[in-house]
C-alpha positions in Angstrom: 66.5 -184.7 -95.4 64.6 -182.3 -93.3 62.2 -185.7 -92.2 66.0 -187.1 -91.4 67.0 -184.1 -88.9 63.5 -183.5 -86.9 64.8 -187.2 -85.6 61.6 -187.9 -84.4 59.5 -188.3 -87.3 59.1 -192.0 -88.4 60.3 -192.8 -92.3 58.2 -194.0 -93.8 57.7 -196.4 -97.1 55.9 -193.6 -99.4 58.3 -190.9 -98.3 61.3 -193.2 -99.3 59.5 -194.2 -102.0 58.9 -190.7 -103.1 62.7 -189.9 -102.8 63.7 -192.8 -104.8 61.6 -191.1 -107.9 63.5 -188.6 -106.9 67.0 -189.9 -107.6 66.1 -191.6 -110.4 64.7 -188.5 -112.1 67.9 -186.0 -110.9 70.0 -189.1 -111.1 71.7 -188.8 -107.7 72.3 -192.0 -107.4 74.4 -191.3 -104.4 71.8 -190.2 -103.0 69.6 -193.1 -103.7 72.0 -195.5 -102.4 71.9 -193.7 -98.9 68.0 -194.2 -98.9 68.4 -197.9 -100.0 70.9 -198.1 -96.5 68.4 -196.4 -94.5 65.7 -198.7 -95.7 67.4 -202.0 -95.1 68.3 -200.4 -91.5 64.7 -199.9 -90.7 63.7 -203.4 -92.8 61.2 -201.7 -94.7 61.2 -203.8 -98.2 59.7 -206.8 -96.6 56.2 -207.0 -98.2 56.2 -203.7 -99.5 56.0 -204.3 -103.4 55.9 -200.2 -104.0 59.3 -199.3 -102.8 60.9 -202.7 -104.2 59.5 -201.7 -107.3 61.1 -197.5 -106.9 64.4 -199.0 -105.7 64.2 -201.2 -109.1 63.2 -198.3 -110.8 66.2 -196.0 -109.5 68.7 -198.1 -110.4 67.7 -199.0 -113.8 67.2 -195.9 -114.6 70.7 -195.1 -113.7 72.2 -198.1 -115.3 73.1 -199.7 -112.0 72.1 -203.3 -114.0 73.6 -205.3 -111.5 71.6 -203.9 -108.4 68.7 -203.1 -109.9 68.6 -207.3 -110.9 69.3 -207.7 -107.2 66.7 -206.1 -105.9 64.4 -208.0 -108.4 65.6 -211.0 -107.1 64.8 -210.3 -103.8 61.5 -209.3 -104.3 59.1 -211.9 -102.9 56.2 -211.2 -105.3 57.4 -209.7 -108.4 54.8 -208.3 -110.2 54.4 -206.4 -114.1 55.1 -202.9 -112.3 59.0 -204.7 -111.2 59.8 -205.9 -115.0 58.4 -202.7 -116.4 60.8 -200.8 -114.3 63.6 -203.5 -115.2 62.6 -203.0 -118.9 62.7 -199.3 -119.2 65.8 -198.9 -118.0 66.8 -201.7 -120.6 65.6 -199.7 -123.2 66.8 -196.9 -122.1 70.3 -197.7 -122.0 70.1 -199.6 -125.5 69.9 -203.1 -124.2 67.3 -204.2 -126.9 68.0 -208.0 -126.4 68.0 -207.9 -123.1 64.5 -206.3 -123.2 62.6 -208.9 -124.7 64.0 -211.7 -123.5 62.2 -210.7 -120.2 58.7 -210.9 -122.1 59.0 -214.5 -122.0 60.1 -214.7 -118.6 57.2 -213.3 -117.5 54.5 -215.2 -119.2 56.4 -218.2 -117.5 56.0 -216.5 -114.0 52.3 -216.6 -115.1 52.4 -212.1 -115.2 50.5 -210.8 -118.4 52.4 -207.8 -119.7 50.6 -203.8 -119.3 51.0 -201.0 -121.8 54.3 -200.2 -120.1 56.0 -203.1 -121.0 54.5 -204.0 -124.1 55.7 -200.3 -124.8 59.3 -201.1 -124.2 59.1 -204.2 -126.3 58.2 -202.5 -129.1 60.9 -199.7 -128.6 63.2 -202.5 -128.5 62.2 -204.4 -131.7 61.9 -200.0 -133.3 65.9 -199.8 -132.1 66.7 -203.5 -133.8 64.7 -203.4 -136.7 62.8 -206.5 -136.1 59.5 -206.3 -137.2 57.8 -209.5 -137.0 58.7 -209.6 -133.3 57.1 -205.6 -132.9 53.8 -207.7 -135.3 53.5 -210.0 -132.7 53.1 -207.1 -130.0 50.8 -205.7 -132.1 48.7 -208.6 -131.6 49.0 -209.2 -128.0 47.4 -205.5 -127.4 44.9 -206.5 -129.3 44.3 -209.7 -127.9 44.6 -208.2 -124.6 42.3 -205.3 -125.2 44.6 -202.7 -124.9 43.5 -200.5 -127.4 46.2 -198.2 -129.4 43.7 -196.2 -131.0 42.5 -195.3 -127.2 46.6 -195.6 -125.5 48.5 -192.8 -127.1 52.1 -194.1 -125.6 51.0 -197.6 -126.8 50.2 -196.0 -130.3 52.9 -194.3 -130.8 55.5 -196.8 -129.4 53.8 -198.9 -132.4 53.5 -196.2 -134.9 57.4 -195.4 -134.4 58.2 -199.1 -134.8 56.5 -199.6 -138.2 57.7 -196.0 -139.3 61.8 -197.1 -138.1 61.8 -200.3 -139.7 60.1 -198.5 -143.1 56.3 -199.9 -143.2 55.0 -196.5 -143.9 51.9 -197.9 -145.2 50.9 -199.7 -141.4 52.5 -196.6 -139.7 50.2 -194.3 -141.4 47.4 -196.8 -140.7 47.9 -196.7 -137.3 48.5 -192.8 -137.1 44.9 -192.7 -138.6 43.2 -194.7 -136.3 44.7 -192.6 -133.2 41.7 -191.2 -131.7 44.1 -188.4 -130.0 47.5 -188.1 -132.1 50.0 -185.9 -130.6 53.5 -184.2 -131.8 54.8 -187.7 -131.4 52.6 -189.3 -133.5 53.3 -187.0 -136.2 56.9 -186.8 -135.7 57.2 -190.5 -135.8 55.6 -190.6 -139.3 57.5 -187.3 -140.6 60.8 -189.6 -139.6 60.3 -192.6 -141.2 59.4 -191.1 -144.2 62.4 -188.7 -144.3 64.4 -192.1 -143.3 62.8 -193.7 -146.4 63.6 -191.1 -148.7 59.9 -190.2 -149.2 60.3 -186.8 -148.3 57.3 -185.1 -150.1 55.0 -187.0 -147.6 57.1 -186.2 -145.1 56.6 -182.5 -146.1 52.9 -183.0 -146.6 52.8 -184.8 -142.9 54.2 -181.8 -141.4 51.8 -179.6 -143.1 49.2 -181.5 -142.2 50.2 -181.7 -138.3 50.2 -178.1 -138.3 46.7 -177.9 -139.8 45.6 -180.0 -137.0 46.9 -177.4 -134.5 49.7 -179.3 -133.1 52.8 -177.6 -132.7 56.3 -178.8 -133.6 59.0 -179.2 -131.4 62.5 -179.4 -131.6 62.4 -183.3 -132.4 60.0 -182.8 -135.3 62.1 -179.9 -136.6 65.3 -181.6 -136.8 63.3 -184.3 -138.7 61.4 -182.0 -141.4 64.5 -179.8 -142.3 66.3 -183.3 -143.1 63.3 -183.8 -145.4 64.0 -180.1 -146.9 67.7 -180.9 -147.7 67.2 -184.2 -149.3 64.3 -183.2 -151.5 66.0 -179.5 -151.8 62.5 -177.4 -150.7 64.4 -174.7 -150.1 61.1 -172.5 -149.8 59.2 -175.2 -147.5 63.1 -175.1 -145.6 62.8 -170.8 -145.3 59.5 -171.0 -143.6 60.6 -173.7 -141.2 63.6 -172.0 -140.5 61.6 -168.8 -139.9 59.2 -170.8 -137.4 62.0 -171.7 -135.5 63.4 -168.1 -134.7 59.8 -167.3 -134.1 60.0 -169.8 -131.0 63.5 -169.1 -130.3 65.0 -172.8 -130.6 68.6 -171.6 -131.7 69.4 -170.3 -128.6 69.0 -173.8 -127.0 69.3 -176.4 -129.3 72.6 -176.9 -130.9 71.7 -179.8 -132.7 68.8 -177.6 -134.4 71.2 -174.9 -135.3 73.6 -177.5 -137.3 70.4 -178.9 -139.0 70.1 -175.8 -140.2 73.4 -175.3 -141.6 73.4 -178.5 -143.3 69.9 -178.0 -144.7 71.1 -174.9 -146.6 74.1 -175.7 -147.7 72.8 -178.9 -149.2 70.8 -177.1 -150.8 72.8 -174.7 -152.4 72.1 -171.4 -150.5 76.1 -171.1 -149.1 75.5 -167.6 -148.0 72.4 -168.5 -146.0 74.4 -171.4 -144.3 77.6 -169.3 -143.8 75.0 -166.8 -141.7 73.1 -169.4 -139.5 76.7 -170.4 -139.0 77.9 -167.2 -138.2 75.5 -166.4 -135.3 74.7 -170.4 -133.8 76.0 -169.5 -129.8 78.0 -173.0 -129.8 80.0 -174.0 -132.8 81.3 -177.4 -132.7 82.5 -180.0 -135.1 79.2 -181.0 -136.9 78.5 -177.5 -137.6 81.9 -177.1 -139.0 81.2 -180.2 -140.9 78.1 -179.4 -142.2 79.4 -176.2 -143.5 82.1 -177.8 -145.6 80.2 -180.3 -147.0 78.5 -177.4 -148.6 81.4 -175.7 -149.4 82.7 -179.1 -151.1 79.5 -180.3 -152.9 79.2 -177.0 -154.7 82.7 -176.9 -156.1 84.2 -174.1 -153.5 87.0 -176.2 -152.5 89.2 -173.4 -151.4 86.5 -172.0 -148.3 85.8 -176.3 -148.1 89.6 -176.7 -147.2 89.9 -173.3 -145.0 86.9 -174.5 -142.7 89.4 -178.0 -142.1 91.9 -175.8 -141.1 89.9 -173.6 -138.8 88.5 -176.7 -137.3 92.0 -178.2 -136.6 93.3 -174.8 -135.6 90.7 -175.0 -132.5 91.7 -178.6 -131.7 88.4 -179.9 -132.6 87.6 -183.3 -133.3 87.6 -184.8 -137.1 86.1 -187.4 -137.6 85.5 -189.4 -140.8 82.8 -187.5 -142.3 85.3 -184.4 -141.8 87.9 -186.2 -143.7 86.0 -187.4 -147.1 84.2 -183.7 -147.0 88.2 -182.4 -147.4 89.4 -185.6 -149.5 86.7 -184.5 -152.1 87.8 -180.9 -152.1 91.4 -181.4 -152.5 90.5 -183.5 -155.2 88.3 -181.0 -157.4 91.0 -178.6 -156.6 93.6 -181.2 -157.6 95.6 -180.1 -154.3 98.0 -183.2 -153.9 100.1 -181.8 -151.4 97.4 -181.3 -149.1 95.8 -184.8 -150.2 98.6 -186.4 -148.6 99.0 -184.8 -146.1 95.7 -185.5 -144.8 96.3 -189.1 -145.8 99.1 -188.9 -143.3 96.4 -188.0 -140.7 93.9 -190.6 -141.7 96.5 -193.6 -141.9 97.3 -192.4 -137.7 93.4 -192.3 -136.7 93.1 -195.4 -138.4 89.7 -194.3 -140.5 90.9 -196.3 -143.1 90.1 -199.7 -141.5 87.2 -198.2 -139.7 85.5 -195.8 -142.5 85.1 -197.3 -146.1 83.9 -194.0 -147.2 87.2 -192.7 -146.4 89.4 -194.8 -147.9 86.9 -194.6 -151.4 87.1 -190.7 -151.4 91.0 -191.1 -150.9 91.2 -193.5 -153.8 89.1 -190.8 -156.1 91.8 -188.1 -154.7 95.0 -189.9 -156.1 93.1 -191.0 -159.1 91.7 -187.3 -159.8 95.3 -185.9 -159.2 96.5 -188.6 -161.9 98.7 -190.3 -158.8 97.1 -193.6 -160.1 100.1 -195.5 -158.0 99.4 -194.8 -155.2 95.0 -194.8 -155.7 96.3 -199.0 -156.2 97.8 -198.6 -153.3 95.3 -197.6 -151.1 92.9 -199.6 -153.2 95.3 -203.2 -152.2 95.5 -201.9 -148.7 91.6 -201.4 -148.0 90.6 -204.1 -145.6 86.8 -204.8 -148.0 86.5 -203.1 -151.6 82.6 -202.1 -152.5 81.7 -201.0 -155.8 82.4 -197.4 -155.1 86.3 -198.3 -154.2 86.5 -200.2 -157.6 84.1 -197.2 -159.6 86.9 -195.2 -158.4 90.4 -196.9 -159.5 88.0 -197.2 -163.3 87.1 -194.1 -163.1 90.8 -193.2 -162.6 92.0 -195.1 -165.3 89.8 -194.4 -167.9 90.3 -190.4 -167.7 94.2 -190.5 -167.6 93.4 -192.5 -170.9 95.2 -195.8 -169.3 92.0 -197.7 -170.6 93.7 -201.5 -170.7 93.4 -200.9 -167.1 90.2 -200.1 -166.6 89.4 -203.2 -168.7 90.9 -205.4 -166.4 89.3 -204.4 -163.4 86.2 -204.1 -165.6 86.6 -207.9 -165.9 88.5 -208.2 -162.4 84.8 -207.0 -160.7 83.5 -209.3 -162.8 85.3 -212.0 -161.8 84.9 -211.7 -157.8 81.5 -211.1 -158.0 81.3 -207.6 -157.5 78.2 -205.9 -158.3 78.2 -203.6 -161.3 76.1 -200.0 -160.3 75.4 -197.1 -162.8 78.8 -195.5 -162.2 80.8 -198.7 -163.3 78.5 -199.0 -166.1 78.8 -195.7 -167.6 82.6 -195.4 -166.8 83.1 -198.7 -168.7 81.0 -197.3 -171.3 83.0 -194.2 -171.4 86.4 -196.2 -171.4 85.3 -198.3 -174.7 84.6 -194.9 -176.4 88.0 -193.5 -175.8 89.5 -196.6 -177.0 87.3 -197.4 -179.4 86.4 -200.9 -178.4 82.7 -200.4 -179.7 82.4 -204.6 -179.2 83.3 -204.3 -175.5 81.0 -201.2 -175.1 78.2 -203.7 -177.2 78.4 -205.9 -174.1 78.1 -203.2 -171.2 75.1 -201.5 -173.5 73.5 -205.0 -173.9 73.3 -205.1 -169.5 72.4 -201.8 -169.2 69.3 -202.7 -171.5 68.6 -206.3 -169.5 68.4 -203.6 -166.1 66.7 -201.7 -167.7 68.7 -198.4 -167.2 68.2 -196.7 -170.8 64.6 -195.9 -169.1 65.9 -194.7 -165.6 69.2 -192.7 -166.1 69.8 -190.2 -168.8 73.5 -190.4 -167.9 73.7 -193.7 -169.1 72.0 -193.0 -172.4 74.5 -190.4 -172.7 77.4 -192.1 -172.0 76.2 -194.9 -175.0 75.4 -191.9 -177.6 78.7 -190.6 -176.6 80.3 -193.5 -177.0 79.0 -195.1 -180.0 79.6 -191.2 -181.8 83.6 -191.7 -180.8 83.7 -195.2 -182.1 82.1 -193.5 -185.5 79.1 -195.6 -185.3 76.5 -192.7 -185.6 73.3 -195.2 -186.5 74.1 -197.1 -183.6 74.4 -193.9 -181.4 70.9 -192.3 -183.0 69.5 -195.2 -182.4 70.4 -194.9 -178.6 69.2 -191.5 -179.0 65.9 -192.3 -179.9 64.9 -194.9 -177.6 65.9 -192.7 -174.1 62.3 -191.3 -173.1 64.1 -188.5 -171.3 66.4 -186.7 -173.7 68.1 -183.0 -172.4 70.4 -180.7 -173.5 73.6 -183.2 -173.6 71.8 -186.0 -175.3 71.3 -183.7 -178.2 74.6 -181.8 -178.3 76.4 -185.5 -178.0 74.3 -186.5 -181.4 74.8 -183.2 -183.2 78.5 -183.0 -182.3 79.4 -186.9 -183.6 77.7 -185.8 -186.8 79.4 -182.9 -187.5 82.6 -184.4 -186.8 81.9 -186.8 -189.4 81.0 -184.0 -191.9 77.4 -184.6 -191.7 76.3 -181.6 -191.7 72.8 -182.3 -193.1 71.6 -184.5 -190.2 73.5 -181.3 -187.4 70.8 -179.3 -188.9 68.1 -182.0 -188.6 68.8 -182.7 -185.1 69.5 -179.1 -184.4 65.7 -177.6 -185.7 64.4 -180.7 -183.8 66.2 -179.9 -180.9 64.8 -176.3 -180.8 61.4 -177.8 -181.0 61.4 -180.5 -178.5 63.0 -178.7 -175.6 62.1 -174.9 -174.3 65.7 -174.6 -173.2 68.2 -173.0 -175.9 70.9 -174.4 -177.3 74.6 -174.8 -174.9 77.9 -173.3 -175.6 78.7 -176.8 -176.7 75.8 -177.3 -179.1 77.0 -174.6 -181.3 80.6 -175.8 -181.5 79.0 -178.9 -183.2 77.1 -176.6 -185.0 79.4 -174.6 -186.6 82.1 -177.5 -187.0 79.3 -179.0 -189.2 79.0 -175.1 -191.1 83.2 -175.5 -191.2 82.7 -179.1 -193.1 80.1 -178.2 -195.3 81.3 -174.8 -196.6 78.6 -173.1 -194.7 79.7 -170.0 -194.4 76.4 -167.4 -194.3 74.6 -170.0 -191.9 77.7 -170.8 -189.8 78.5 -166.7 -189.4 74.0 -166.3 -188.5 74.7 -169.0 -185.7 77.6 -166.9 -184.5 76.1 -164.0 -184.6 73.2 -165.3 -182.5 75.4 -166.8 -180.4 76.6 -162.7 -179.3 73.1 -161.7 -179.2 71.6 -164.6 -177.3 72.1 -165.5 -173.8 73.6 -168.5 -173.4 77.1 -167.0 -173.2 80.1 -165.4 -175.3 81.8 -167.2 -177.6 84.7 -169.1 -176.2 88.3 -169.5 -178.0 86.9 -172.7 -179.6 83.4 -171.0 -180.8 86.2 -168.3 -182.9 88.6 -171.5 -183.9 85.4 -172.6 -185.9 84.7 -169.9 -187.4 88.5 -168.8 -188.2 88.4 -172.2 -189.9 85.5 -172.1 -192.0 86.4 -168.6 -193.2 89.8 -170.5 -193.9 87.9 -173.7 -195.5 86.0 -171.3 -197.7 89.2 -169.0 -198.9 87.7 -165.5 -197.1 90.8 -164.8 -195.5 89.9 -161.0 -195.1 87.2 -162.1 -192.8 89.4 -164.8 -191.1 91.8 -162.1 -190.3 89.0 -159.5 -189.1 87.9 -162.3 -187.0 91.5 -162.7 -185.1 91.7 -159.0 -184.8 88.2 -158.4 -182.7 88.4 -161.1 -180.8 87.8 -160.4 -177.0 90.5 -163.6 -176.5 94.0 -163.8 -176.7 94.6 -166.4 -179.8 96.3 -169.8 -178.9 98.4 -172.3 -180.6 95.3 -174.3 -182.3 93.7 -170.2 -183.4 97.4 -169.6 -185.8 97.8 -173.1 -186.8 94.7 -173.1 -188.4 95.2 -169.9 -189.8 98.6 -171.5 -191.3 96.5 -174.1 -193.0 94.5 -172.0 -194.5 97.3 -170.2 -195.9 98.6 -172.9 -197.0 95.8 -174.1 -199.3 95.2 -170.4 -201.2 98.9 -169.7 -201.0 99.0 -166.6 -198.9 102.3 -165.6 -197.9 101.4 -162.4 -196.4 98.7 -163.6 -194.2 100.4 -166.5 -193.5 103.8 -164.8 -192.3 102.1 -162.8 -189.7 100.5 -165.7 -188.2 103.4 -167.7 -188.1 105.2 -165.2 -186.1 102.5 -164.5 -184.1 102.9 -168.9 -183.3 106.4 -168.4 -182.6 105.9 -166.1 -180.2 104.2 -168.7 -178.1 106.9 -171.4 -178.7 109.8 -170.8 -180.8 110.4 -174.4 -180.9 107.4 -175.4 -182.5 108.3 -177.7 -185.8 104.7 -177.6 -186.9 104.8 -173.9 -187.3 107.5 -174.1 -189.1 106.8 -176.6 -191.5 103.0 -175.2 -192.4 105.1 -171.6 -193.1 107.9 -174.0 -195.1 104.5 -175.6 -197.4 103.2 -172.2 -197.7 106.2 -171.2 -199.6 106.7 -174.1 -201.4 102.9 -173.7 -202.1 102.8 -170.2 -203.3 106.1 -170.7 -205.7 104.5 -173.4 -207.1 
């Protein structure tokens, strides 16, 4: 500009070539255009390749496309420096095809590709996932003698390639033959693993960059704590979260700050996330997001549906994610009002059509809430059903007991070719055991056995125990049992609990000693309910009454309402009705229906009158109307006079 207003100074090519870098850095492309103007005026792109090449180089880097090819075709000797400033701004602005269809081009021209281009053609083939195309630039350097060991751009263009598309073993290859491997090498590798779900190695990576001196950056954070929250390293996540504030990144780096919040509250530590939250200088909708996803994983539905409403109170933008993180609270919560009405909102954004996710969680909402109408309705309207939108409608039937259903579309997935996953296998599974269809559940057991799934998944070796022990076949079930390599605390209590309620009390204590052996974990609340069902059944009254009592001095819990059920029923069973009534009286629980009905039955069968009146007031004064109650005190009578 100054150059411009002295008048007399001549322009010259480098200075206008200087100011083009210029633009295209600032992107003032206004700016640039002016310059182009006053170069054409002074006709000084004939034979000057340099400032062809910065005018190409300004516009593509601005996405101007369309003059940046017309200045190319101009250009009376295009060389590799024009098509590597055509390229990168290609790449730049996503055109990946567009890229390496010029490679070809070129070698027709007669121009052998430089690291720069070879460098966007593997950026490309990184951003489109082919690569047997990035292989074959692989080979060209070498060919060429460009060496990536020696090239650090060239390296890590490659290294990122193999690391996006998931060769981790050729990524790390080439990371180790880097003669100088910088934070971009590193983070390249830390990313795909993360990507990959190998997030140990990614850990181990970073540690291992940081042994070698180099220092993250922002880029390499956002990557790592990704690896924290999937593999839940919530100590490894604390110490990258205090390296962070060391450098001061918050302040600057919004994206950094939601990472954050998402890495703690996937992992549990919903006051830690609630404070980076708290303090991050911009909130916007992925923090918001982030925050109720944590809020929703964890089962605090409540703080999971007040963050939606803050969000739309401040006009922000939902987006899909937004909506399945609320559709999944409303359902635990069973809030069907609210379900709907953010069904309303969904159908008017359209996320349906656009978000398969969506519709699924909305599908689990109506089935949670028992609204199993209209989860069919939104199941028929779904433009494309996966195996998570059928799982759902199964998963719906089978626990509002409507199991013919489930059945159908058991066979229904079957029919259109639908893949069956773990969930569909074990909700089948779960289905035939509430129905009893042990033959049916036969079948689904026999394919979980050809994938071999007994071995992988202790949920589905549940499910079968469970299953077979509600269908009565208790071999079948043990046998289950037996063959899981990995058996915890349910597998156990699911055995112990089918045998007691078929009276076997023998084999509960079997399984119970063995239990206390094999694992280092004590017995659940549930275990001893099988447990002392087995004591009720078997007249067990001194070992049934030492499990309760270690039950109040242990510390898996106090007794619940069923715990003192059990043992007001084998006091009952056994005729010590003092006891039964001592029981009733100390309890820290208000007695329900089930607590005086089995206290009228065991009036009933020793004839106790006194007892037996008491507790069948007591019944009426939960429901006056109840005919049971009245015709266990009518048999107590009729009992005792007889």
């Amino acid at each position: 500009e100054h150059m411009k207003l002295e008048g007399n100074i001549c322009l010259h090519s480098g200075a206008c070539s200087s100011s083009l870098k210029a633009c295209a850095k600032t992107g003032n492309i206004v700016k640039g255009q002016e310059i182009h103007i006053d170069i054409v005026k002074r006709e000084l792109l004939e034979g000057d390749q340099i400032l062809c090449n910065s005018l190409i180089h300004m516009y593509a880097q601005n996405g101007w496309f369309l003059e940046a090819k017309q200045v190319f075709e101009e250009v009376q000797d295009i060389d590799v420096v024009s098509w590597g400033a055509l390229m990168t701004g290609f790449v730049k602005y996503g055109h990946m095809e567009e890229t390496l269809k010029c490679l070809p081009h070129m070698r027709i021209m007669g121009i052998s590709p430089d690291s720069v281009v070879l460098i966007c053609c593997l950026k490309a083939c990184s951003n489109i996932g082919d690569v047997e195309r990035g292989r074959e630039m692989h080979l060209e350097t070498s060919k060429m003698g460009l060496l990536v060991q020696r090239d650090a751009s060239l390296g890590n263009a490659l290294l990122d390639l193999y690391a996006n598309c998931g060769r981790l073993l050729e990524a790390r290859d080439v990371l180790d033959k880097l003669r100088c491997r910088d934070v971009v090498s590193w983070t390249a590798l830390i990313s795909g693993y993360t990507k990959y779900g190998h997030c140990k190695e990614a850990l181990e990576s970073f540690r291992k960059m940081n042994s070698e001196g180099i220092s993250a950056n922002a880029v390499s954070f956002l990557c790592i704590l990704k690896a924290c929250a999937s593999a839940n390293a919530t100590r490894e996540g604390q110490e990258i979260h205090a390296e962070i504030e060391k450098k001061g990144l918050l302040e600057r780096n919004t994206s950094l700050g939601n990472t954050l919040v998402r890495m703690y509250a996937d992992c549990g530590l919903l006051i830690e996330a609630q404070e980076i939250f708290n303090h991050l200088p911009i909130v916007d909708a992925v923090s918001w997001t982030a925050l109720m996803g944590g809020y929703t994983r964890y089962g605090y539905g409540e703080k999971a549906l007040n963050c939606f409403n803050q969000m739309q109170n401040e006009g922000l933008f939902l987006d899909a994610i937004a909506y399945v993180c609320c559709l999944s609270a409303c359902a635990s919560l069973e809030a069907l009002d609210q379900g709907r009405k953010i069904h309303a909102k969904i159908s008017c954004n359209g996320f349906m059509i656009t978000h398969l996710e969506t519709g699924n969680t909305l599908i689990g909402m109506y089935a949670k809430c028992g609204m199993l109408t209209e989860a069919q309705k939104v199941f028929n309207d779904l433009p494309v059903q996966d195996t998570i939108s059928w799982n759902a409608m199964i998963a719906g039937y089978a626990k509002h007991e409507r199991g013919e259903e489930a059945f159908y579309l058991l066979e229904q997935m079957q029919q259109k070719g639908i893949p069956f996953d773990v969930v569909t296998l074990v909700c089948g599974v779960k289905t035939c055991g509430r129905l009893g269809a042990s033959q049916k559940g036969e079948k689904l057991h026999d394919e979980i056995s050809r994938r071999g799934l007994l071995e992988k998944d202790s949920l589905v070796g549940n499910a079968l125990i469970e299953m077979y022990a509600e269908c009565g076949l208790l071999p079948k079930a043990h046998q289950v049992f037996e063959e899981i390599p990995l058996r915890d605390i349910v597998s156990w209590t699911l055995l112990i609990t089918g045998y007691a309620q078929l009276g076997e009390t023998n084999q509960v204590f079997f399984l119970f000693d063995r239990m206390r052996e094999d694992i280092t974990q004590d017995p659940n609340l549930i275990t001893f309910v099988g447990v002392l069902t087995a004591c009720s059944h078997g007249g067990l009254v001194d070992k049934g009454c030492m499990c309760f009592e270690h039950m109040i001095l242990g510390t898996i819990g106090p007794p619940t309402l069923e715990h003192y059920s059990c043992m007001i029923d084998m006091l009952g069973r056994a005729g010590q009705l003092d006891k039964m009534v001592a029981i009733v009286e100390h309890m820290p629980l208000h007695p329900n229906r089930v607590v005086w009905s089995t206290i009228l039955g065991a009036c009933r069968k020793w004839g106790d009158t006194e007892v037996g009146g008491e507790a069948f007031l007591h019944a009426l004064g939960l429901d006056d109307e109840d005919a049971a109650s009245y015709v266990s005190m009518s048999n107590i009578y009729t009992y005792s006079i007889s």
